[in-house]
PDB file with one MODEL, atoms N, CA, C and O in Angstrom:
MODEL        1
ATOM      1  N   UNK A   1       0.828  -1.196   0.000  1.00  0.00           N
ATOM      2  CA  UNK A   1       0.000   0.000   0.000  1.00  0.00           C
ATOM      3  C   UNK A   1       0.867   1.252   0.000  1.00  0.00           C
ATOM      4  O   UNK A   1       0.560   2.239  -0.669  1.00  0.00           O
ATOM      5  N   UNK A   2       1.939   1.194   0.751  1.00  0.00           N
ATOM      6  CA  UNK A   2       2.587   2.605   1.148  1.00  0.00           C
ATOM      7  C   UNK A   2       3.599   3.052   0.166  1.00  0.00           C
ATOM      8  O   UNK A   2       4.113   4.165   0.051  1.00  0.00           O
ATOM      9  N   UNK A   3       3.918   1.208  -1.005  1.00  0.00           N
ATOM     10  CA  UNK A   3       4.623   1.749  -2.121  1.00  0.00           C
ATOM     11  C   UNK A   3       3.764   2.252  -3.123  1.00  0.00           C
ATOM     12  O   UNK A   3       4.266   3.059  -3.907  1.00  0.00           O
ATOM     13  N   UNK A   4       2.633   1.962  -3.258  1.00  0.00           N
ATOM     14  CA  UNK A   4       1.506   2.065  -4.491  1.00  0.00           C
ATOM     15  C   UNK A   4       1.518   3.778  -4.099  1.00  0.00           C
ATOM     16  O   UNK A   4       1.847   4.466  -5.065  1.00  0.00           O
ATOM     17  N   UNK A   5       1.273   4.391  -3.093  1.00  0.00           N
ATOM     18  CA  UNK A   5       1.213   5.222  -2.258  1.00  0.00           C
ATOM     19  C   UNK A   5       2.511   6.408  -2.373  1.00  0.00           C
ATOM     20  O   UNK A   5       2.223   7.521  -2.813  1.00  0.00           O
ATOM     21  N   UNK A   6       3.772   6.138  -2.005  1.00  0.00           N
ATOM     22  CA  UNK A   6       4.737   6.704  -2.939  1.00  0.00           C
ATOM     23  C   UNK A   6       5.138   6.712  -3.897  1.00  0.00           C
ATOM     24  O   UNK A   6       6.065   7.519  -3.971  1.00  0.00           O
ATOM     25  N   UNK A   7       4.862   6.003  -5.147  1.00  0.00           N
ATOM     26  CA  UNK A   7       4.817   5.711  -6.433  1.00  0.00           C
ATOM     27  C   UNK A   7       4.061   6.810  -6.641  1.00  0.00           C
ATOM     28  O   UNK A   7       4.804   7.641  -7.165  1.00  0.00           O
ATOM     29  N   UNK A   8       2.937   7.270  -6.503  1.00  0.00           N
ATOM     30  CA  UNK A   8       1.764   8.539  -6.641  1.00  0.00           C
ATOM     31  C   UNK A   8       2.515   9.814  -6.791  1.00  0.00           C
ATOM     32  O   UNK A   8       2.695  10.614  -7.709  1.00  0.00           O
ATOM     33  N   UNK A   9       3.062   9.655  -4.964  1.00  0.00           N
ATOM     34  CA  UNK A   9       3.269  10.633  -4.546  1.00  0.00           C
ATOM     35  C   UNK A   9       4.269  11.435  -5.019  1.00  0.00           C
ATOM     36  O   UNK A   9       4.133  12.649  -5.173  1.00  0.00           O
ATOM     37  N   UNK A  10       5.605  10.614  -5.338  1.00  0.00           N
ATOM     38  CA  UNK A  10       7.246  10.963  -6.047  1.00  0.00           C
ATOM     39  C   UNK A  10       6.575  11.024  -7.337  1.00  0.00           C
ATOM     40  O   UNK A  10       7.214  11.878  -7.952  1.00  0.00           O
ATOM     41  N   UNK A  11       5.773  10.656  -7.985  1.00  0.00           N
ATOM     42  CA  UNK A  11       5.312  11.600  -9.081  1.00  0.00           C
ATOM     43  C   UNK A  11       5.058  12.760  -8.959  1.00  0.00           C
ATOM     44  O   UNK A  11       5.806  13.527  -9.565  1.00  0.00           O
ATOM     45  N   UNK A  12       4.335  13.144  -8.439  1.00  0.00           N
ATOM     46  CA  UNK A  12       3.857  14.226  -8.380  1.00  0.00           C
ATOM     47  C   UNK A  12       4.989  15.261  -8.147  1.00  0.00           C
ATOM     48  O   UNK A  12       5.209  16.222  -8.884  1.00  0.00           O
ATOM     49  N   UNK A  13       5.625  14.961  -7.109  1.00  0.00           N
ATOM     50  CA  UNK A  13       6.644  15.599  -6.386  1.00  0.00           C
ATOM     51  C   UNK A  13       7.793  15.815  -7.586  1.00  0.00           C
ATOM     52  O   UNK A  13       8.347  16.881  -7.852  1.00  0.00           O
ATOM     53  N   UNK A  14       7.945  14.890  -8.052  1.00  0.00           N
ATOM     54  CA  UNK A  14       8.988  15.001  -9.591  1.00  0.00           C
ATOM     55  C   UNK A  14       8.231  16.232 -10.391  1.00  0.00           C
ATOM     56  O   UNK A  14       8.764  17.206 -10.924  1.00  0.00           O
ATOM     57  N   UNK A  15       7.193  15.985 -10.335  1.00  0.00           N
ATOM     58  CA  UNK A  15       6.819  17.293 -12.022  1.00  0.00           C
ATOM     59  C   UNK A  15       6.792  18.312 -10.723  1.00  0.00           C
ATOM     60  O   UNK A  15       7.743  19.086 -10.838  1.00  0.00           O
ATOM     61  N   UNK A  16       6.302  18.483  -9.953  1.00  0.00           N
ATOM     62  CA  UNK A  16       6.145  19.711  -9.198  1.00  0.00           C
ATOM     63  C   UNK A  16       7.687  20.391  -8.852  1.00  0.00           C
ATOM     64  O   UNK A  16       7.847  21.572  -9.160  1.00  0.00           O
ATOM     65  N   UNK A  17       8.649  19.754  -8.309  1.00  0.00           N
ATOM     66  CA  UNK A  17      10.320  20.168  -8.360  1.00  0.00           C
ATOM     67  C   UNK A  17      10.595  20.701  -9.369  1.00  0.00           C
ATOM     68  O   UNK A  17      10.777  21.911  -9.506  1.00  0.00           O
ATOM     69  N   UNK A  18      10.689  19.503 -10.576  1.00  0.00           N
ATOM     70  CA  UNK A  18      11.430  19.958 -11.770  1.00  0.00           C
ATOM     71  C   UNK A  18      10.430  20.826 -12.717  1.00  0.00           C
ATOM     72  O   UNK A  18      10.645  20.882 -13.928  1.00  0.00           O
ATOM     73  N   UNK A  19       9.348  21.488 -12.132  1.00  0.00           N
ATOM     74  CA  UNK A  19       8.022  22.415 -12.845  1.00  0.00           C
ATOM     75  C   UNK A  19       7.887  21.617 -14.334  1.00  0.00           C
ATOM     76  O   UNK A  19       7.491  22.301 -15.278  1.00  0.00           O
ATOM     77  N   UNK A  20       8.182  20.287 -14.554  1.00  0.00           N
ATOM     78  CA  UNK A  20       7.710  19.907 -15.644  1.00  0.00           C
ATOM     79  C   UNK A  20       6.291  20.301 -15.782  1.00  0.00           C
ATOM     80  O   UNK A  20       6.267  21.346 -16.432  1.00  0.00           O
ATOM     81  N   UNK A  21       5.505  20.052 -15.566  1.00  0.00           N
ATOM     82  CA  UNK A  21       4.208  20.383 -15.183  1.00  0.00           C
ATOM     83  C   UNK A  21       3.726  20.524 -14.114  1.00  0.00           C
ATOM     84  O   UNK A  21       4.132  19.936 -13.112  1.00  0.00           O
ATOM     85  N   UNK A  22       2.396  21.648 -14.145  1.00  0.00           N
ATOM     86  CA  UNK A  22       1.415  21.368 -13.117  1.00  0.00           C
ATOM     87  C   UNK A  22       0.499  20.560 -13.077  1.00  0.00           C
ATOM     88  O   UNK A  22      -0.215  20.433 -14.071  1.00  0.00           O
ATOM     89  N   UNK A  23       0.210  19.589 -11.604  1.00  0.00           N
ATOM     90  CA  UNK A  23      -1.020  19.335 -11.692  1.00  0.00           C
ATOM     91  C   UNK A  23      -2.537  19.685 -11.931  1.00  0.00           C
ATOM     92  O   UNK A  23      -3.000  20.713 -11.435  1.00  0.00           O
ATOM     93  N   UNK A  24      -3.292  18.860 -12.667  1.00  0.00           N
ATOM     94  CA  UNK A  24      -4.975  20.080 -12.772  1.00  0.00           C
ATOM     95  C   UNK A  24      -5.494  20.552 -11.726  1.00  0.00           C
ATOM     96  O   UNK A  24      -6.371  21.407 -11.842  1.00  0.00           O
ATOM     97  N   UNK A  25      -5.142  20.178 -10.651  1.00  0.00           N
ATOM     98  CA  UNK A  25      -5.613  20.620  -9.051  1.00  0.00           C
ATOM     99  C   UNK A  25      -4.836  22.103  -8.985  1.00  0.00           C
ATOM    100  O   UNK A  25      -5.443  23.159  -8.808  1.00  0.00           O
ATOM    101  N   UNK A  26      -3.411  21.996  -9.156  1.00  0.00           N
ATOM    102  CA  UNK A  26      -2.578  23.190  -8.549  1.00  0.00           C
ATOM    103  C   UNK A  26      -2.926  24.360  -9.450  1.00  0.00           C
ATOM    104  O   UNK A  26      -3.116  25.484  -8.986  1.00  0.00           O
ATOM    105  N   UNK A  27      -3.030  24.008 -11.094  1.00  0.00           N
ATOM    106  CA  UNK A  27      -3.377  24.816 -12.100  1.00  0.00           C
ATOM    107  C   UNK A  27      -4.839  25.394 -11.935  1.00  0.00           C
ATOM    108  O   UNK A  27      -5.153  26.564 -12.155  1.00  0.00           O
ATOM    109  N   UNK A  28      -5.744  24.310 -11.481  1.00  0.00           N
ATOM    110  CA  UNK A  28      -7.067  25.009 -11.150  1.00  0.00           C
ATOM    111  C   UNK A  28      -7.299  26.142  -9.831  1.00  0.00           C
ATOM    112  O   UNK A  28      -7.968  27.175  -9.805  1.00  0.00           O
ATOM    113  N   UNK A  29      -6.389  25.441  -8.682  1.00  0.00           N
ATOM    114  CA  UNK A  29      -6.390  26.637  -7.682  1.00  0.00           C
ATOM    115  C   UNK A  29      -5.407  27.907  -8.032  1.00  0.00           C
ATOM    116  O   UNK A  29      -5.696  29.049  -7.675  1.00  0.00           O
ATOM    117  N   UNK A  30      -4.684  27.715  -8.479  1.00  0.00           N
ATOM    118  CA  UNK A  30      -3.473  28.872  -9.107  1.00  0.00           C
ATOM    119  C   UNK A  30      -3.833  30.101 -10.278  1.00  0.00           C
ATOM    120  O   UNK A  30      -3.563  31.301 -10.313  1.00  0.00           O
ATOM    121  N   UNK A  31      -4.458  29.332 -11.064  1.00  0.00           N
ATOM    122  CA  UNK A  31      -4.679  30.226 -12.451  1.00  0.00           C
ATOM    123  C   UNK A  31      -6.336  30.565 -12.425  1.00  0.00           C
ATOM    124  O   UNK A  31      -7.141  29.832 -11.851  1.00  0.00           O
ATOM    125  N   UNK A  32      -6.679  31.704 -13.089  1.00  0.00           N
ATOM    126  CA  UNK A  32      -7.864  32.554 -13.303  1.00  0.00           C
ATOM    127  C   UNK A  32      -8.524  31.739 -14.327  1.00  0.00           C
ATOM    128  O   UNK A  32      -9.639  31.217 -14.346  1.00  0.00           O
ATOM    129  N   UNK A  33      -7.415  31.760 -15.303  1.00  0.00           N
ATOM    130  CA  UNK A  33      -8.159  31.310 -16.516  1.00  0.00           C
ATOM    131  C   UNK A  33      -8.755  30.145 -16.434  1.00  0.00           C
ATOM    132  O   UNK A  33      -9.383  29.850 -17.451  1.00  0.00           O
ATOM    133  N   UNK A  34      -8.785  29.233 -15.420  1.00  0.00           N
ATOM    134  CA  UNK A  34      -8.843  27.934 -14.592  1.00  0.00           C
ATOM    135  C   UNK A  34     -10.458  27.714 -13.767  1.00  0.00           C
ATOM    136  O   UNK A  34     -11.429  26.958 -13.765  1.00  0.00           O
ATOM    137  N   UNK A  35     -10.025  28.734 -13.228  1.00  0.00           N
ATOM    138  CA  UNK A  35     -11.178  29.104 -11.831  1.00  0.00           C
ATOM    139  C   UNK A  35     -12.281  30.171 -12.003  1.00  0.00           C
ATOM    140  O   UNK A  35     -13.409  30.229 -11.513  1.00  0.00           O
ATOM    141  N   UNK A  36     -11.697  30.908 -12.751  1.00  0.00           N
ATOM    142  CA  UNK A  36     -12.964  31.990 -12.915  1.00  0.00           C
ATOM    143  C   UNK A  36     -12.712  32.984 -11.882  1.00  0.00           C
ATOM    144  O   UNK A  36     -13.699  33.688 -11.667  1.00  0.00           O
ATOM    145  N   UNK A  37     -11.510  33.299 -11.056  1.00  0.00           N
ATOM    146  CA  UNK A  37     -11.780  33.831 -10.130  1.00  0.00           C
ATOM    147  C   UNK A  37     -10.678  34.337  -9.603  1.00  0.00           C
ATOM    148  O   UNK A  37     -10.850  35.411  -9.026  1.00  0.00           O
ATOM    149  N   UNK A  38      -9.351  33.814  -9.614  1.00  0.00           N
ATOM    150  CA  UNK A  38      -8.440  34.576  -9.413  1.00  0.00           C
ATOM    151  C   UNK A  38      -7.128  33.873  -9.530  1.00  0.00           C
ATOM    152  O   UNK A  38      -7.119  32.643  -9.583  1.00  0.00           O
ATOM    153  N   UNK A  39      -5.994  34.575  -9.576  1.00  0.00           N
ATOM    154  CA  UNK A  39      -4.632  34.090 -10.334  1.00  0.00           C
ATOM    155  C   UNK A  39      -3.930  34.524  -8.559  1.00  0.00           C
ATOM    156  O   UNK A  39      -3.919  35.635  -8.028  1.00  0.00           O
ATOM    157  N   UNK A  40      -3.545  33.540  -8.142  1.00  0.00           N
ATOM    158  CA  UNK A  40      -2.584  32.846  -7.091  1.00  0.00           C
ATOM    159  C   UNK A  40      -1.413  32.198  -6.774  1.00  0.00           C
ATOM    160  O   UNK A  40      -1.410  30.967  -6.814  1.00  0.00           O
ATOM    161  N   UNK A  41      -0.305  32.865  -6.432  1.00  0.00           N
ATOM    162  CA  UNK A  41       1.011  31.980  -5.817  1.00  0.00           C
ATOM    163  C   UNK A  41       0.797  31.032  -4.518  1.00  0.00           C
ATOM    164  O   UNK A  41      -0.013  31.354  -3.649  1.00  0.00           O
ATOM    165  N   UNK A  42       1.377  30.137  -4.454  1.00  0.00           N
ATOM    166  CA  UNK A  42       2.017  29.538  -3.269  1.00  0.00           C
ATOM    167  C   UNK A  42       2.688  30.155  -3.048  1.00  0.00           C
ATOM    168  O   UNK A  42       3.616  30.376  -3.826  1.00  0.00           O
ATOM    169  N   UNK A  43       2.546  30.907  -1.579  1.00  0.00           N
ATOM    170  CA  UNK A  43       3.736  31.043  -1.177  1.00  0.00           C
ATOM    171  C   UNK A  43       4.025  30.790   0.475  1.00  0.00           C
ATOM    172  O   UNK A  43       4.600  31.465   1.329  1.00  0.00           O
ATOM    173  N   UNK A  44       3.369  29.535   0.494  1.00  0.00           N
ATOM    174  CA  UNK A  44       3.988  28.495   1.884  1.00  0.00           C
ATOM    175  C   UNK A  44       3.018  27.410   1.495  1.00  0.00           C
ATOM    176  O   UNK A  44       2.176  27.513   0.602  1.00  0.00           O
ATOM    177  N   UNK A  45       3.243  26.257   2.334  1.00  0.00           N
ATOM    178  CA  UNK A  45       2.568  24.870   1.982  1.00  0.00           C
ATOM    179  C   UNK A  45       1.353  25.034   2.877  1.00  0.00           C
ATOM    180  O   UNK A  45       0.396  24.267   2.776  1.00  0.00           O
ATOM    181  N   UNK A  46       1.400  26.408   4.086  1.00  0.00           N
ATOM    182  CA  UNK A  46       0.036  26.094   4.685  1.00  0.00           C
ATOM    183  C   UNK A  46      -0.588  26.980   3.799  1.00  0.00           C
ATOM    184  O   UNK A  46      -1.108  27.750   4.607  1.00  0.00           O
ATOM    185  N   UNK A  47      -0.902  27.412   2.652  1.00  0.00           N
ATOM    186  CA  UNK A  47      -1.817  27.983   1.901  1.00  0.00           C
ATOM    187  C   UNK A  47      -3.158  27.144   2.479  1.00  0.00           C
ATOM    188  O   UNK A  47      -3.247  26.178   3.238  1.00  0.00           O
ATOM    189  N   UNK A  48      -3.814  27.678   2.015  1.00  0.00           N
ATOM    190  CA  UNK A  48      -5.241  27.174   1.958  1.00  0.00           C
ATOM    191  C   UNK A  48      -6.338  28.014   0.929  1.00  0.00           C
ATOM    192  O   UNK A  48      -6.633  29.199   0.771  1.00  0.00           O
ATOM    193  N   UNK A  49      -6.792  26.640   0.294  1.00  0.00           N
ATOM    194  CA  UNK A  49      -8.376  27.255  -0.153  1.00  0.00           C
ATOM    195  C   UNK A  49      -9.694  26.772  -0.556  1.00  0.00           C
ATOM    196  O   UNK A  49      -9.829  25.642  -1.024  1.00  0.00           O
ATOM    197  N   UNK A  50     -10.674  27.578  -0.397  1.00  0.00           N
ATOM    198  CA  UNK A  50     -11.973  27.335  -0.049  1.00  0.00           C
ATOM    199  C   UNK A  50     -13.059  27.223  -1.114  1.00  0.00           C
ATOM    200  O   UNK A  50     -13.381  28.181  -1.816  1.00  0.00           O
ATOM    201  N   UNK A  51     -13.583  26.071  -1.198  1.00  0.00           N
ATOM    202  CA  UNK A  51     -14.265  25.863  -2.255  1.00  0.00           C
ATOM    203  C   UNK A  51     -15.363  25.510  -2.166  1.00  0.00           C
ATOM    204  O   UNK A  51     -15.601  25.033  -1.056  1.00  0.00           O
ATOM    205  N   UNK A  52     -16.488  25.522  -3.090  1.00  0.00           N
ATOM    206  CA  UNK A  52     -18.028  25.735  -2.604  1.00  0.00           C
ATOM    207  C   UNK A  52     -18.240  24.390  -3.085  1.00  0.00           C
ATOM    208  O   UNK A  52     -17.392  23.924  -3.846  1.00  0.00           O
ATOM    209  N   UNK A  53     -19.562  23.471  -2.655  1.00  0.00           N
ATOM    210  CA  UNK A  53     -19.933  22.426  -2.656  1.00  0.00           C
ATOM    211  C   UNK A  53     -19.851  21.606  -4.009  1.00  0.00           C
ATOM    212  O   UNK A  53     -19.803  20.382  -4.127  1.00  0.00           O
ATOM    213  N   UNK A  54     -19.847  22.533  -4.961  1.00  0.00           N
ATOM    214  CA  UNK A  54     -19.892  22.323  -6.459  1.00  0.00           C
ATOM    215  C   UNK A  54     -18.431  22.457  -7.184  1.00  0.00           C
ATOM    216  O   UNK A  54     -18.268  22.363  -8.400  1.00  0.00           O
ATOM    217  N   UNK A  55     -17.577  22.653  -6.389  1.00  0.00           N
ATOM    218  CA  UNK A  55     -15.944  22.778  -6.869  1.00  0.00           C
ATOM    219  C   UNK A  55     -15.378  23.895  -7.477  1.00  0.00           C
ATOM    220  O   UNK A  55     -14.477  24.060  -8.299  1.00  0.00           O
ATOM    221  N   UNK A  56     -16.530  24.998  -6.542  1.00  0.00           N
ATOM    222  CA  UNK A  56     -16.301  25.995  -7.414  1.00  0.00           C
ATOM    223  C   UNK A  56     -15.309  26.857  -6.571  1.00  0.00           C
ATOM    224  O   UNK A  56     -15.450  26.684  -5.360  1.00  0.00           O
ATOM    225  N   UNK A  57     -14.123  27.942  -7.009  1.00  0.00           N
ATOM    226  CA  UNK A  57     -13.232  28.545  -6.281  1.00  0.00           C
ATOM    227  C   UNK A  57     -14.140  29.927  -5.216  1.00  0.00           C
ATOM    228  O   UNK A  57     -15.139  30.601  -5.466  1.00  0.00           O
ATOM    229  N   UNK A  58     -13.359  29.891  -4.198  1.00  0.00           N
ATOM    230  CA  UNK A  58     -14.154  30.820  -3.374  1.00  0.00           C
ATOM    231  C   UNK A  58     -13.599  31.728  -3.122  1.00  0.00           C
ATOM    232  O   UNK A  58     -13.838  32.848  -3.575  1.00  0.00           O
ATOM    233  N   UNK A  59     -12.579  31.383  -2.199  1.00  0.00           N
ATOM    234  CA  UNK A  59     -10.979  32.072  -1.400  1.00  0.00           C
ATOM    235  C   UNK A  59     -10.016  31.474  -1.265  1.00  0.00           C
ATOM    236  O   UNK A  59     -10.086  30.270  -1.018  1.00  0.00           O
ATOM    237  N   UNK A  60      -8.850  32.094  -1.379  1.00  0.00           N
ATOM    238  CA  UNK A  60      -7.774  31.737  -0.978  1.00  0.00           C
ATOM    239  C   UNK A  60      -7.655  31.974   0.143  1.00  0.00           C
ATOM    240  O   UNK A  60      -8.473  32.834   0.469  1.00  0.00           O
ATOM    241  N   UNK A  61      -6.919  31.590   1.111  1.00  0.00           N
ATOM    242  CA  UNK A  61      -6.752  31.440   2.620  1.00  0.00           C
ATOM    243  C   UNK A  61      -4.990  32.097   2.802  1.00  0.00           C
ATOM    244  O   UNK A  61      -4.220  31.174   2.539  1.00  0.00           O
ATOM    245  N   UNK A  62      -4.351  33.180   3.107  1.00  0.00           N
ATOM    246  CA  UNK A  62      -3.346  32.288   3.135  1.00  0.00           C
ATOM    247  C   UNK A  62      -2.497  31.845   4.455  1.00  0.00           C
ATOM    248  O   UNK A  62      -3.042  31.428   5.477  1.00  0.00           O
ATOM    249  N   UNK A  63      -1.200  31.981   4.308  1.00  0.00           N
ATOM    250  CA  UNK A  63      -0.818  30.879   5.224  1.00  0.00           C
ATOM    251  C   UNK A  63      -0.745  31.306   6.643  1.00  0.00           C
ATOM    252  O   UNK A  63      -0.599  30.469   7.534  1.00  0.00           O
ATOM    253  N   UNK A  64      -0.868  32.934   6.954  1.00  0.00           N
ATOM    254  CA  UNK A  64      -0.718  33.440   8.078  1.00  0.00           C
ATOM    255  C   UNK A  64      -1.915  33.412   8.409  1.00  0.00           C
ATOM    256  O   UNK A  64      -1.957  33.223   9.624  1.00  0.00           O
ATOM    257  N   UNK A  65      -3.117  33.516   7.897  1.00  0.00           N
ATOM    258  CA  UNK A  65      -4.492  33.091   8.661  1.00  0.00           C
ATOM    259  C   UNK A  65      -5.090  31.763   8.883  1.00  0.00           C
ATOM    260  O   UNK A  65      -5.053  30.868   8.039  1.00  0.00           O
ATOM    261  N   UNK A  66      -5.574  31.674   9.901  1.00  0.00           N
ATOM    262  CA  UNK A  66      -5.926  30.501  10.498  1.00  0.00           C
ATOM    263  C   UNK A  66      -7.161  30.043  10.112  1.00  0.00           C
ATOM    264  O   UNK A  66      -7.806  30.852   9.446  1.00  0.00           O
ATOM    265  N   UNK A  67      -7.532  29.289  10.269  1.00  0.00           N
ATOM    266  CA  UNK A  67      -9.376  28.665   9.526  1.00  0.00           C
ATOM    267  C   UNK A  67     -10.212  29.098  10.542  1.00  0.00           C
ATOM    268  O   UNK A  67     -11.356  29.552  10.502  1.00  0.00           O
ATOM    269  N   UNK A  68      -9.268  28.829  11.680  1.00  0.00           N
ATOM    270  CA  UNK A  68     -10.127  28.979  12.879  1.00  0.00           C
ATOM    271  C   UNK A  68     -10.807  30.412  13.249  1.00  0.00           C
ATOM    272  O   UNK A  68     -11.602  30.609  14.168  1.00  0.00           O
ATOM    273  N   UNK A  69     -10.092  31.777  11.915  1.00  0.00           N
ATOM    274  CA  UNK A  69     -10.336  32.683  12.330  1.00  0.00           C
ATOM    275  C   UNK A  69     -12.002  33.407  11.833  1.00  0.00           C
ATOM    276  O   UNK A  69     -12.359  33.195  10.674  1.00  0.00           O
ATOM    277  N   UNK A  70     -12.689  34.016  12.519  1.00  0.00           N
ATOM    278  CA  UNK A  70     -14.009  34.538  12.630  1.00  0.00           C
ATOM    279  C   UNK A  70     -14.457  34.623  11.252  1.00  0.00           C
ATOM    280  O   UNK A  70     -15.526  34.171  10.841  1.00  0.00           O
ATOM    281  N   UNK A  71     -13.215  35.483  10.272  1.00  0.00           N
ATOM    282  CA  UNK A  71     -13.694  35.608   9.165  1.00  0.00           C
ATOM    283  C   UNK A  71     -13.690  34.110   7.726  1.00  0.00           C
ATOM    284  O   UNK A  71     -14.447  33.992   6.762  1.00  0.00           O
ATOM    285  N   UNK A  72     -12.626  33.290   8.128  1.00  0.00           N
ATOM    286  CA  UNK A  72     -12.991  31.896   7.741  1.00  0.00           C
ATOM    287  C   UNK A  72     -14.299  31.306   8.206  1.00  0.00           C
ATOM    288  O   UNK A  72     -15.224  31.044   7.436  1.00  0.00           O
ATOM    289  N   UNK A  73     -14.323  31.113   9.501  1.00  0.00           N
ATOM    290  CA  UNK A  73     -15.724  30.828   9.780  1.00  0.00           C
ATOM    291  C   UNK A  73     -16.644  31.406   9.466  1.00  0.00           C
ATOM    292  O   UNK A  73     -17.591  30.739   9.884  1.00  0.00           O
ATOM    293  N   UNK A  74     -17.022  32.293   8.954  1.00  0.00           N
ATOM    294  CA  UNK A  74     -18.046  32.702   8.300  1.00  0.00           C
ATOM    295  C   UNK A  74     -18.623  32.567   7.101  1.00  0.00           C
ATOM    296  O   UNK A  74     -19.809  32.484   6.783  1.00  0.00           O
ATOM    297  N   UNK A  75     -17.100  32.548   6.140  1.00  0.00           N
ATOM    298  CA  UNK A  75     -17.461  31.895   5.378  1.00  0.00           C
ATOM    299  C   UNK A  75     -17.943  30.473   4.755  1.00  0.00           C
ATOM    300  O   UNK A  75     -18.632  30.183   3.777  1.00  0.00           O
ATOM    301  N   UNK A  76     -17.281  29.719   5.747  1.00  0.00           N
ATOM    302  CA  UNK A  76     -17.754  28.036   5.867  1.00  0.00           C
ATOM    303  C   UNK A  76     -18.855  27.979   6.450  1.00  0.00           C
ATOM    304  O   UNK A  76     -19.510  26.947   6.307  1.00  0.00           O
ATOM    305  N   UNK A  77     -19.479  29.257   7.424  1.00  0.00           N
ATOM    306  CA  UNK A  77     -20.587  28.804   7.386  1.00  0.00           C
ATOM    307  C   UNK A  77     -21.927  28.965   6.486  1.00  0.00           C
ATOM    308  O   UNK A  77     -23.009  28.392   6.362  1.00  0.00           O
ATOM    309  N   UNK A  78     -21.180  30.160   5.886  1.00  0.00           N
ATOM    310  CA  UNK A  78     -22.421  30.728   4.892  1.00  0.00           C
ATOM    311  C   UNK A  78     -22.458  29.145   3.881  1.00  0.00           C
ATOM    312  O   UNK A  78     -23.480  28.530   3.576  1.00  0.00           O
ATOM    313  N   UNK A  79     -20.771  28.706   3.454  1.00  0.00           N
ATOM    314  CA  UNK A  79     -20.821  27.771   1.889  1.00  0.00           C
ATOM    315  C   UNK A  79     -21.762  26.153   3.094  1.00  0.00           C
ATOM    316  O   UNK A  79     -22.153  25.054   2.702  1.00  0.00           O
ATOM    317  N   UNK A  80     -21.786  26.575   4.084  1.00  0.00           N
ATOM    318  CA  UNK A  80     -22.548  25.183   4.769  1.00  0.00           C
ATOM    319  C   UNK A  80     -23.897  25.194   4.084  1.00  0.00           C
ATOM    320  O   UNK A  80     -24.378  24.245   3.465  1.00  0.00           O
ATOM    321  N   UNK A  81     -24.443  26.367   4.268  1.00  0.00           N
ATOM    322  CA  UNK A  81     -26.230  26.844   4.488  1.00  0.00           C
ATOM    323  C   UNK A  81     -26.663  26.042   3.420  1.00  0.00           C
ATOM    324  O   UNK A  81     -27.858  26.000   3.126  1.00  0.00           O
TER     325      UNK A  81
ENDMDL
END
C-alpha cells in the first residue's frame, strides 16, 4: 500500500520540483483562466483554499491566517447553508 502510495506521490513531487508540469488541481487553484476567479502563488505549503460544494473557487486562505479565524468561519458557514 505505502509503495503504491509513494509511487503517486514521487510523481507528483517530480513534475512539481522539476516544474515539468502542473497538476490540474494546482493549475485550477493557481490560475484565473482555470477558476474563474483569481490568479494565485504559493507562497507556503500552509496555503489554503476554499471551495463551494460544487468545486467551485471561493478564497484563498493564506498561510498566516488561520481557519479557525471569525472571518474563515463565516465563510464556511455561509458555503454550509
Amino acid at each position: 500500500m505505502y509503495e503504491e502510495l509513494w509511487g503517486d506521490i514521487s510523481n507528483v513531487l517530480e513534475d512539481f520540483c522539476e516544474r515539468k508540469r502542473y497538476a490540474p488541481l494546482y493549475q485550477f487553484l493557481t490560475e484565473k483562466e482555470k477558476n474563474g476567479v483569481m490568479d494565485s502563488k504559493v507562497k507556503w505549503n500552509f496555503q489554503k483554499y476554499l471551495l463551494d460544494k460544487d468545486g467551485n473557487l471561493v478564497a484563498m486562505i493564506p498561510p498566516s491566517q488561520s481557519v479557525l479565524s471569525s472571518e474563515v468561519q463565516s465563510q464556511i458557514d455561509e458555503l454550509l447553508k
